[in-house]
C-alpha positions as semicolon CSV with decimal commas, in nm:
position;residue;x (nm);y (nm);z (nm)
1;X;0,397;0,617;1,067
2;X;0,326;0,957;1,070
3;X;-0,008;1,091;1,264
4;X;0,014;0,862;1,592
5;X;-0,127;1,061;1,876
6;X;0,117;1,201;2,181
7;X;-0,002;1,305;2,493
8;X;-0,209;1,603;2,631
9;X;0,101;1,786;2,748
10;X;0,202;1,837;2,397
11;X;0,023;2,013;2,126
12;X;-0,192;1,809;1,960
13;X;-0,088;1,780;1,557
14;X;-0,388;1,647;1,322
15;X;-0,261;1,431;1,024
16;X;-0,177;1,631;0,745
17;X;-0,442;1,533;0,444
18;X;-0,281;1,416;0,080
19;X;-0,489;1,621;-0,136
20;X;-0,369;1,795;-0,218
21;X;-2,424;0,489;-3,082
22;X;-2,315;0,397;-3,484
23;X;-1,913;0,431;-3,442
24;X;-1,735;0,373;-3,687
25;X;-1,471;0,099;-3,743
26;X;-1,557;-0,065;-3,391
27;X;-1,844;-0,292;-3,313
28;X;-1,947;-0,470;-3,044
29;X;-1,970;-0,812;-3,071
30;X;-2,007;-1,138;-2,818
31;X;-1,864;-1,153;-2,489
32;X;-1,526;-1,272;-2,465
33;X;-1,428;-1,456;-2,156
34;X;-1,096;-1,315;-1,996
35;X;-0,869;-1,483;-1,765
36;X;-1,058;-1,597;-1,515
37;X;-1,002;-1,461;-1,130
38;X;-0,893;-1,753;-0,912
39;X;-1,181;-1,862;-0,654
40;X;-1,075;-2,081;-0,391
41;X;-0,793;-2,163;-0,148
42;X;-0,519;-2,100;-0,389
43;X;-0,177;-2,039;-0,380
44;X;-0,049;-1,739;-0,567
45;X;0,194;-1,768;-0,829
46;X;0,502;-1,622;-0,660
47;X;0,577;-1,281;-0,815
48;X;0,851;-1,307;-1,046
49;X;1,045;-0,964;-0,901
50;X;0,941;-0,750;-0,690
51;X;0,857;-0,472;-0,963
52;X;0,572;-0,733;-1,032
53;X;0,442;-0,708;-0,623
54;X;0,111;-0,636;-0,540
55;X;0,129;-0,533;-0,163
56;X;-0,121;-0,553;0,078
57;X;-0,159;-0,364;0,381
58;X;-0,270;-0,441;0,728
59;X;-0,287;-0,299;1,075
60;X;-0,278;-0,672;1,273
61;X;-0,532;-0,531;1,548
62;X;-0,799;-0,440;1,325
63;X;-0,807;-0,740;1,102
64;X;-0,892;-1,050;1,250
65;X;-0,935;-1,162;1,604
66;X;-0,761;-1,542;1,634
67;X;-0,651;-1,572;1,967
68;X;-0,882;-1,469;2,284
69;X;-0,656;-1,550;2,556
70;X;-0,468;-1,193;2,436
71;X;-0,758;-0,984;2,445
72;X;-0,717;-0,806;2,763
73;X;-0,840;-0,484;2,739
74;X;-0,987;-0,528;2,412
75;X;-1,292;-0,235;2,364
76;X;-1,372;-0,272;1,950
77;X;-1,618;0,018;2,061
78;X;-1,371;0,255;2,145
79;X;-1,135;0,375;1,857
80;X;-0,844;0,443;2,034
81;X;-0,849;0,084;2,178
82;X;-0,659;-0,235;2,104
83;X;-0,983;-0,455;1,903
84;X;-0,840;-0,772;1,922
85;X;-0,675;-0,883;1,613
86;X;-0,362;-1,064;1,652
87;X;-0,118;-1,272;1,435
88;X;-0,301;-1,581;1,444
89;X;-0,583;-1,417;1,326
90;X;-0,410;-1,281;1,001
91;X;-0,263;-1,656;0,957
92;X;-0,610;-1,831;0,995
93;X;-0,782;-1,605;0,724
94;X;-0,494;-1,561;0,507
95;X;-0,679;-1,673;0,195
96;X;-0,900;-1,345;0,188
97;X;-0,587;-1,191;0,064
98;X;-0,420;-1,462;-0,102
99;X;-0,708;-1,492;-0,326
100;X;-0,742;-1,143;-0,416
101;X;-0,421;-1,183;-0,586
102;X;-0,194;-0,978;-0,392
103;X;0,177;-1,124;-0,393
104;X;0,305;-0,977;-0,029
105;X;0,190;-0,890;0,287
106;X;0,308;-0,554;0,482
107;X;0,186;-0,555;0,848
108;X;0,205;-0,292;1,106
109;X;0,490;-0,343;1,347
110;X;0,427;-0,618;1,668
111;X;0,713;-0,514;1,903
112;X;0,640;-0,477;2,300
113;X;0,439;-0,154;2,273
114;X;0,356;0,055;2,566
115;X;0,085;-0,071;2,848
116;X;-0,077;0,264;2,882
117;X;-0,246;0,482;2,710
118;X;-0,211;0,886;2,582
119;X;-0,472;1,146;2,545
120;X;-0,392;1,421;2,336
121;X;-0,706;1,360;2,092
122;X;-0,930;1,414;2,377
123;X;-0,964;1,051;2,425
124;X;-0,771;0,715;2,529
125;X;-0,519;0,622;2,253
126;X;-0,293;0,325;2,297
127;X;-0,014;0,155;2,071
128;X;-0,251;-0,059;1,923
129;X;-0,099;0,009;1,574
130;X;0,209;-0,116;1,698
131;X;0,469;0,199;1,630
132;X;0,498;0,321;2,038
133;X;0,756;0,063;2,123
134;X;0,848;-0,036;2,490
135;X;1,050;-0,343;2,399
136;X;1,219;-0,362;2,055
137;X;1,373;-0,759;2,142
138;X;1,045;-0,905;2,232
139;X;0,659;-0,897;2,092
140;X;0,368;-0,763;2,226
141;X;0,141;-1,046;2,386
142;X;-0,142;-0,863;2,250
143;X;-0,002;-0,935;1,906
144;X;0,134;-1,250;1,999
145;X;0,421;-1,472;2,000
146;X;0,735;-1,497;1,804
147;X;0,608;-1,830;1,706
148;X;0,296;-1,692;1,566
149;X;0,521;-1,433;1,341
150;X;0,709;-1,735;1,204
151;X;0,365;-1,960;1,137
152;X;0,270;-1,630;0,976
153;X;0,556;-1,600;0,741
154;X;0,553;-1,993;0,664
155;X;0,184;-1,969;0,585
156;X;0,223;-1,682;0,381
157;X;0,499;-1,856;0,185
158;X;0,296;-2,183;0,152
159;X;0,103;-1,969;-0,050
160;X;0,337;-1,797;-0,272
161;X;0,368;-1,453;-0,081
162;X;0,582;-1,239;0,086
163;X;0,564;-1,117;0,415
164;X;0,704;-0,778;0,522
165;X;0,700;-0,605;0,888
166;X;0,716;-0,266;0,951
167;X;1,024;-0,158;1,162
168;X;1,058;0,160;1,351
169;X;1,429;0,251;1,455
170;X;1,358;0,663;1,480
171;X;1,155;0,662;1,794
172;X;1,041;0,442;2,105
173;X;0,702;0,507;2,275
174;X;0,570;0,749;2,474
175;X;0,672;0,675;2,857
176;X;0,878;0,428;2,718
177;X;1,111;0,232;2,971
178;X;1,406;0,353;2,723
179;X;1,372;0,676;2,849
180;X;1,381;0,556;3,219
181;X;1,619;0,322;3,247
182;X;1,986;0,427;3,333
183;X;2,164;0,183;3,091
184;X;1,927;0,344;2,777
185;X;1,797;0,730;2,901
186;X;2,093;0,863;2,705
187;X;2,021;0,692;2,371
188;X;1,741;0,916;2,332
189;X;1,662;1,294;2,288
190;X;1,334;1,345;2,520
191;X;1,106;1,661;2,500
192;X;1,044;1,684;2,838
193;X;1,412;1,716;2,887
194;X;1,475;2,001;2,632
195;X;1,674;1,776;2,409
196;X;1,478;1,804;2,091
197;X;1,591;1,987;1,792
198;X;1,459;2,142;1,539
199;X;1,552;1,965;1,211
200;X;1,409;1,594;1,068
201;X;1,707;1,447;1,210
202;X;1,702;1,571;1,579
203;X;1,336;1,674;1,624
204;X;1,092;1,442;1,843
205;X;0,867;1,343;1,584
206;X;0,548;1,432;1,760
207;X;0,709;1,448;2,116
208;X;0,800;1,090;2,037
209;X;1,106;0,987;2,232
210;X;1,433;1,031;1,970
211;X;1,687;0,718;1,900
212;X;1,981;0,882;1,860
213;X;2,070;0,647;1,587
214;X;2,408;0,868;1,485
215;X;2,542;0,668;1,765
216;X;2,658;0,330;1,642
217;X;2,554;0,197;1,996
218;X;2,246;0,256;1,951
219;X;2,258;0,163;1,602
220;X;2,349;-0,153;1,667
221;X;2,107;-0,215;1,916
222;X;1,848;-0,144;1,718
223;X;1,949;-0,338;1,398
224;X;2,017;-0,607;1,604
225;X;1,675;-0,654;1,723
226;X;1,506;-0,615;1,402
227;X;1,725;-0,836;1,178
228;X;1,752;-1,086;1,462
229;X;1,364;-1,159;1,435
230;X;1,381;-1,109;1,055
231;X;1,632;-1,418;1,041
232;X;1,418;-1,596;1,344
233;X;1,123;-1,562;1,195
234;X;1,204;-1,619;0,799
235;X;1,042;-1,242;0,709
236;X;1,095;-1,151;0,330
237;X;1,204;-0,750;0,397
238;X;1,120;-0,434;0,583
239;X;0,893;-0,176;0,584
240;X;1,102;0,101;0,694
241;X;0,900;0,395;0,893
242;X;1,019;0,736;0,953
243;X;1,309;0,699;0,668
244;X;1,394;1,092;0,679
245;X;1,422;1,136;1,045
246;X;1,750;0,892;1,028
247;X;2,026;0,935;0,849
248;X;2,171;0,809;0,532
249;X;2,488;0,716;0,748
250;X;2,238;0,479;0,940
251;X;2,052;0,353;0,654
252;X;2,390;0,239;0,440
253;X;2,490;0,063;0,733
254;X;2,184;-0,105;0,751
255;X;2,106;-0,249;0,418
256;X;2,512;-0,364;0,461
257;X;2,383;-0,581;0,750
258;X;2,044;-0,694;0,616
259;X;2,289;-0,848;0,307
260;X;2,509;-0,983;0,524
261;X;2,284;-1,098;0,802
262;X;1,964;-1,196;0,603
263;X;2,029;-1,218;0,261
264;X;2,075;-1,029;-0,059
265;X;1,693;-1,056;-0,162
266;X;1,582;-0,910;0,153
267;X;1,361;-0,605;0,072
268;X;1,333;-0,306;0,157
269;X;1,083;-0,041;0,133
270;X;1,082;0,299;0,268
271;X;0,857;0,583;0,379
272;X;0,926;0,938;0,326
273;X;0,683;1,100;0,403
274;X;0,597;1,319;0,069
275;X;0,807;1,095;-0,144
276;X;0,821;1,065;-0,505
277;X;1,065;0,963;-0,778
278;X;1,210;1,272;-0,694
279;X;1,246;1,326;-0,368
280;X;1,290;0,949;-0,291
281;X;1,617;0,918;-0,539
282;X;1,886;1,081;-0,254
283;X;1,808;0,711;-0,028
284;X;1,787;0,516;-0,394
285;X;2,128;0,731;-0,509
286;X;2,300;0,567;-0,189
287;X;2,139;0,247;-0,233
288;X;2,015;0,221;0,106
289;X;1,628;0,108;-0,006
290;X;1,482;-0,092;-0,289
291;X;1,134;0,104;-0,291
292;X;0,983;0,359;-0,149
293;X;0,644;0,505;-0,137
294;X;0,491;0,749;-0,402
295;X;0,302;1,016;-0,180
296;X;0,194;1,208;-0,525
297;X;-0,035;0,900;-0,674
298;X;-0,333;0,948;-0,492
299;X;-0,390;1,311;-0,474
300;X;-0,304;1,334;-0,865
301;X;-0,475;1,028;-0,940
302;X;-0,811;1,156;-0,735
303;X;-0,785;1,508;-0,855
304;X;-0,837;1,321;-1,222
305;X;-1,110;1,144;-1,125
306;X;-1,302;1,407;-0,989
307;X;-1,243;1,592;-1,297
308;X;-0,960;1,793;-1,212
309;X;-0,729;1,944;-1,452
310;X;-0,686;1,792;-1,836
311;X;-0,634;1,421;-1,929
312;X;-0,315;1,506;-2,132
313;X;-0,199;1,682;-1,764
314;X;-0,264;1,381;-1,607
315;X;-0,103;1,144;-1,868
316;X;0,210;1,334;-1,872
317;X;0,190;1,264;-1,495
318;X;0,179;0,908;-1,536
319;X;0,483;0,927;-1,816
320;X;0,691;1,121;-1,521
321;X;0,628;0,869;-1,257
322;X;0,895;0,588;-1,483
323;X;1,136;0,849;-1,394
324;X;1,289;0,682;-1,138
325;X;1,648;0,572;-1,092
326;X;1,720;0,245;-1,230
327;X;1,660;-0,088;-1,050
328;X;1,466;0,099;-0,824
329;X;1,066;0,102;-0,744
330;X;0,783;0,307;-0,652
331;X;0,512;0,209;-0,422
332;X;0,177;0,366;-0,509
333;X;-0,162;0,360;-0,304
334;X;-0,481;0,496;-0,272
335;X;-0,558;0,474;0,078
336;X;-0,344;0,426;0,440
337;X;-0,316;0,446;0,764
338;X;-0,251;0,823;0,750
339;X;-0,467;0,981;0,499
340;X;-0,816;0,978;0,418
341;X;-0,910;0,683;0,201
342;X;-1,011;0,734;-0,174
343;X;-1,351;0,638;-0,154
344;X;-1,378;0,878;0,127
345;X;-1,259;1,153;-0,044
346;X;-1,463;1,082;-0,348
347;X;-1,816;1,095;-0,135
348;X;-1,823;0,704;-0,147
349;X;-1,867;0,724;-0,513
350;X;-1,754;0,383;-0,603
351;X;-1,778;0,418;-0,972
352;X;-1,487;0,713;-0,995
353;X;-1,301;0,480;-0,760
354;X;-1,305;0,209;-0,980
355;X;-1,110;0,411;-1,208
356;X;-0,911;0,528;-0,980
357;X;-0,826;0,160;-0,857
358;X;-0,784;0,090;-1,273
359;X;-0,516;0,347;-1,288
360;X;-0,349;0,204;-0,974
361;X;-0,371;-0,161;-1,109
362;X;-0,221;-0,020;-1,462
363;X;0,040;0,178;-1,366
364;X;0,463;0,080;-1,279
365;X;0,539;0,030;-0,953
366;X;0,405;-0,174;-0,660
367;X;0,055;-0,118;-0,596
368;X;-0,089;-0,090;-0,271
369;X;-0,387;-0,236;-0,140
370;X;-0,503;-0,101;0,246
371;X;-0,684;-0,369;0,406
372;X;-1,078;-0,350;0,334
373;X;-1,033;-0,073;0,113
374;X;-1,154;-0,367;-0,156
375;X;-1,482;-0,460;-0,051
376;X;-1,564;-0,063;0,033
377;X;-1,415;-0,015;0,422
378;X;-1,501;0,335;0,563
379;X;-1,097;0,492;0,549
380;X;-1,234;0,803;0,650
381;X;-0,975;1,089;0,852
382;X;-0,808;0,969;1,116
383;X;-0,854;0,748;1,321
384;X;-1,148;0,654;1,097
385;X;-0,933;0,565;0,855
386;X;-0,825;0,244;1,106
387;X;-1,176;0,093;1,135
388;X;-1,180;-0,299;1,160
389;X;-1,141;-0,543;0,867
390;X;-1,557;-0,555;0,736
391;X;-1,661;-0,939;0,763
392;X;-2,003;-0,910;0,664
393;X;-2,228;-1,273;0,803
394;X;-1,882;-1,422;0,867
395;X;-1,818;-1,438;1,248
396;X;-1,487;-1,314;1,277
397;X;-1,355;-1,060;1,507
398;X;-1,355;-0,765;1,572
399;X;-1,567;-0,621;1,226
400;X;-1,808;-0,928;1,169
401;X;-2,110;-0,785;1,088
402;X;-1,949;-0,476;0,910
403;X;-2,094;-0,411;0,544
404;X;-1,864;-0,502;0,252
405;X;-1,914;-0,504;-0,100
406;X;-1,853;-0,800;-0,250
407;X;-1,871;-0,647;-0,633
408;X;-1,595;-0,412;-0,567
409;X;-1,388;-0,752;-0,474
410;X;-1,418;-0,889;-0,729
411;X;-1,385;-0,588;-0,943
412;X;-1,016;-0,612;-0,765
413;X;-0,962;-0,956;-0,814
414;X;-0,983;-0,903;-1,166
415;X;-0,769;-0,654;-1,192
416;X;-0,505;-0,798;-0,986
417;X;-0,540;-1,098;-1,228
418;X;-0,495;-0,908;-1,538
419;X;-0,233;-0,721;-1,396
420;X;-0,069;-1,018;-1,316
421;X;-0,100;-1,235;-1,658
422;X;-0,035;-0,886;-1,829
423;X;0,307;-0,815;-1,780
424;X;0,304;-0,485;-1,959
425;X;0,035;-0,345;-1,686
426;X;0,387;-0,358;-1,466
427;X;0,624;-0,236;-1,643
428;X;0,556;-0,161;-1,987
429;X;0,649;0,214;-2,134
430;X;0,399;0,470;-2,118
431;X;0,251;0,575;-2,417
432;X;-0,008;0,865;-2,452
433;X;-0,232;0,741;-2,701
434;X;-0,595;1,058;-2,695
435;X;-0,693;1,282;-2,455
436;X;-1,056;1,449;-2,469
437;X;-1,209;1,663;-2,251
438;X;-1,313;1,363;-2,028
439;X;-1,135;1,087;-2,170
440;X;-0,792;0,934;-2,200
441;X;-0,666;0,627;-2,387
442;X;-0,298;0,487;-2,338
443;X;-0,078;0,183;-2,378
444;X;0,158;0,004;-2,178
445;X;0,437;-0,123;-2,421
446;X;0,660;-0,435;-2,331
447;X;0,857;-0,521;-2,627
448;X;0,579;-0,625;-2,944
449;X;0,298;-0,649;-2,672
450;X;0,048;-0,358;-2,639
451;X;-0,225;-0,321;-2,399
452;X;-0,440;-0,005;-2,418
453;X;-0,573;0,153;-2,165
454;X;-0,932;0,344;-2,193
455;X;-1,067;0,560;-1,929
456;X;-1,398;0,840;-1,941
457;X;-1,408;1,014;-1,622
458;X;-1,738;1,163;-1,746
459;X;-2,080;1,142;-1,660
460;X;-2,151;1,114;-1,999
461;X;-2,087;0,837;-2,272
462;X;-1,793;0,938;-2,532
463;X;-1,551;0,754;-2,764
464;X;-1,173;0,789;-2,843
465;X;-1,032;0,681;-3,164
466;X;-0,634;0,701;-3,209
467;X;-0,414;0,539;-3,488
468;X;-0,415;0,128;-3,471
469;X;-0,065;0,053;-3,281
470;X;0,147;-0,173;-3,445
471;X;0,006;-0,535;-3,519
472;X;-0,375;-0,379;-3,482
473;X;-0,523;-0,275;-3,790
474;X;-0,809;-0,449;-3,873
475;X;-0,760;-0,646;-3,572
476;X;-1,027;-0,843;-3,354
477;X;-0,989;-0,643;-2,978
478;X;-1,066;-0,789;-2,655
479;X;-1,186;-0,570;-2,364
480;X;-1,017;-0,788;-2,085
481;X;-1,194;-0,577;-1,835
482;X;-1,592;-0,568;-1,940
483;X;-1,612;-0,918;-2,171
484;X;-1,642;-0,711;-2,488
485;X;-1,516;-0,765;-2,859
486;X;-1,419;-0,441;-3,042
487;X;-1,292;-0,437;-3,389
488;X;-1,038;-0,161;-3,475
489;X;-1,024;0,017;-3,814
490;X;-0,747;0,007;-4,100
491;X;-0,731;0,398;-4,021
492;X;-0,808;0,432;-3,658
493;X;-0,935;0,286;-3,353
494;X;-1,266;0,418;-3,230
495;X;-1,355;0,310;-2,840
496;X;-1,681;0,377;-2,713
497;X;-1,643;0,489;-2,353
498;X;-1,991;0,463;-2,118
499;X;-2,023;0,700;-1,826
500;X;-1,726;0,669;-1,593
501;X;-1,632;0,387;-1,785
502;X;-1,271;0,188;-1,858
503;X;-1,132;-0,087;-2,060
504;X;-0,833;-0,297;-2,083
505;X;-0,777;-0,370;-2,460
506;X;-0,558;-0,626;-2,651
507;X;-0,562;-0,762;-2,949
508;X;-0,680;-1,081;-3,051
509;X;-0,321;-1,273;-3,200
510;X;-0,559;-1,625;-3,213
């Protein structure tokens, strides 16, 4: 969570934006067929660990509608509205994301939100995202029931996944009865009161009511609620919002509990907002998270696409990002629910975000997938950026109708299977292999395997040649990625690279 709206008697804060041809020795020879993609109702092969996750993101009112008798209200004109989607939804069309190949689900939280409804955009904005909390020990009907959360996680594990909710113990919602009632007002710092300070820990995050969570009352409160419906429910770990605005006192105490009250496997990953290996390793140093969100991937990996800066910049980029503390992970994405989405930013030019999704699907870490940002959703600024799931001809609620692109799926299902069968894609070492003005080639090395990655961000065709790694002189090359044959040289490797083109090489050991 970081740009939900607050009402007109505060000053309204936009969401900051994360920008920031005769070769020789290689010829092309018959297509090879790669592993395949699964089609189907399939269950996924459960990820080994969770540094081989591929997460996938959803905001539960904007992706399917599966339950009318909870649409009251419901406007999937208005974008400030609740559309209709609901947990049962998600459940019934589960296999959209199963069989894209992503291991775990992260949805947006489905505590009691507020009933009403704030203005400070200049229009009606309600909780519909799920992080203005009224009621932290019950659901929101317009989500649905506890029941449905549980059928959720059960049919999520039937097919192999995870399932993650998002958690919020920072800050209630706007108006929220917390603030009201006599047994709760003074749990929480309130702007209208003066209480607010001026640092992460004390401020009102966007005059959002403050949990003072230094207060093991309220502490316990709060972490009772949560891990209550974790362990009613049979969820697989949290998505923790808000991580800086609590502190580490807090978030010690909590991972304690979620070991002793849920179970050591329980996972946990955090946002901080700007986080990186860096500035993520103080809550990794305590051991109060297992992951946490890499806030420098898409900006850096965008800039490259679009041409920005020099390949060997970029690749020492991708080298830095394994420097994170041991046993802990990075979460990378493209797109969320607070930035404009890379295929935005790039003008809608889906062939630069192919390579920018081929980066994300080759680099260490867990990638993640915002939902519809596959088959080309419109994650444009905010709150464009929280359009509904596109259905195309199928009838479901609330985005039937909506345009996707059914290339770019399968473009991702690929990926997501190669990633998957590969296991040096995950977490094999980085190794720089050539850089060229446009282009850059380099392998991800687990133990004797080697696959090489080949990107040209160009608009014209080049080629890359670099010294045969170990075990490839000579060697028959498959291009897992485009159903190619290459053959490398004794000498060298030479790659012919079309126009904003990439390949996923490995050699031929039959």
């Amino acid at each position: 969570m970081k740009s939900e709206l607050q009402p007109s008697r505060w000053t309204w804060i936009l969401p900051s934006l994360l920008f920031v041809t005769g070769i020789s020795g290689c010829t092309t020879a018959a297509p090879v067929r790669p592993p395949s993609a699964p089609a189907g109702p399939v269950a996924v092969e459960p990820q080994s660990e969770w540094a081989a996750a591929i997460l996938y993101f959803v905001l539960v009112d904007r992706f399917a509608d599966g339950d009318a008798a909870n649409d009251a209200g419901v406007d999937p004109e208005a974008k400030g509205t609740f559309h209709g989607g609901d947990l049962k939804g998600l459940a019934g069309h589960l296999d959209e994301i199963s069989e894209l190949g992503a291991t775990a689900l992260w949805i947006t939280p489905v505590v009691k939100n507020i009933d009403g409804f704030v203005t400070g955009a200049g229009f009606p904005d309600w909780g519909y995202h799920g992080y203005w909390a009224d009621d932290f020990t019950s659901l929101d009907p317009r989500f649905g029931t506890e029941e449905d959360l549980k059928a959720l996680a059960e049919a999520c594990h039937q097919r192999g996944m995870k399932l993650l909710l998002d958690v919020v113990y920072n800050h209630a919602g706007y108006g929220s009865h917390y603030t009201t009632d006599p047994a709760t007002r003074s749990w929480l710092r309130v702007e209208e009161r003066g209480e607010c300070g001026h640092d992460d820990l004390t401020s009102c995050l966007l005059g959002l009511p403050d949990f003072k969570t230094e207060n093991p009352e309220v502490a316990d409160y709060l972490m009772k609620a949560h891990l209550g419906l974790a362990k009613r429910t049979g969820l697989d770990g949290f998505r923790l919002d808000t991580v800086k605005h609590v502190d580490h006192d807090f978030w010690q105490e909590h991972r304690r509990r979620t070991r002793e009250e849920v179970g050591d496997g329980f996972f946990l990953v955090g946002e901080v907002w700007g986080g990186d290996a860096k500035v993520l390793d103080p809550w990794f140093e305590g051991d109060e998270m297992d992951a946490g969100f890499d806030f420098s991937f898409q900006g850096s990996t965008l800039g490259f696409v679009l041409g920005r800066g020099r390949p060997v910049a970029f690749n020492r980029y991708l080298e830095k990002r394994s420097e994170v503390r041991d046993g802990y992970l990075l979460s990378h994405f493209l797109s969320n629910h607070d930035t404009p989405g890379a295929l935005h930013q790039l003008d809608g030019d889906v062939a630069l975000f192919r390579l920018a999704v081929l980066l994300q699907m080759t680099a260490n870490g867990i990638p993640q997938i915002f939902y519809g940002e596959e088959v080309g959703r419109r994650i444009g600024d905010w709150p464009e950026n929280r359009s509904d799931m596109p259905w195309g001809a199928r009838s479901i609620e609330p985005g039937a109708g909506d345009e996707r692109d059914e290339g770019l799926r399968a473009y991702y299902q690929r990926l997501l299977h190669l990633r998957r069968a590969r296991p040096a894609l995950w977490r094999g070492v980085h190794e720089g292999l050539a850089f060229g003005k446009d282009t850059l080639v380099f392998a991800k090395r687990d133990g004797a395997e080697r696959v090489v990655v080949a990107i040209n961000r160009g608009a014209e065709a080049a080629e890359e040649r670099f010294p045969p790694p170990e075990g490839w002189a000579g060697a028959r090359l498959r291009d897992l990625l485009n159903d190619e044959t290459l053959t490398a040289g004794d000498e060298e490797v030479v790659v012919p690279l079309g126009p904003r083109q990439g390949r996923i090489l490995v050699a031929d050991t039959h």
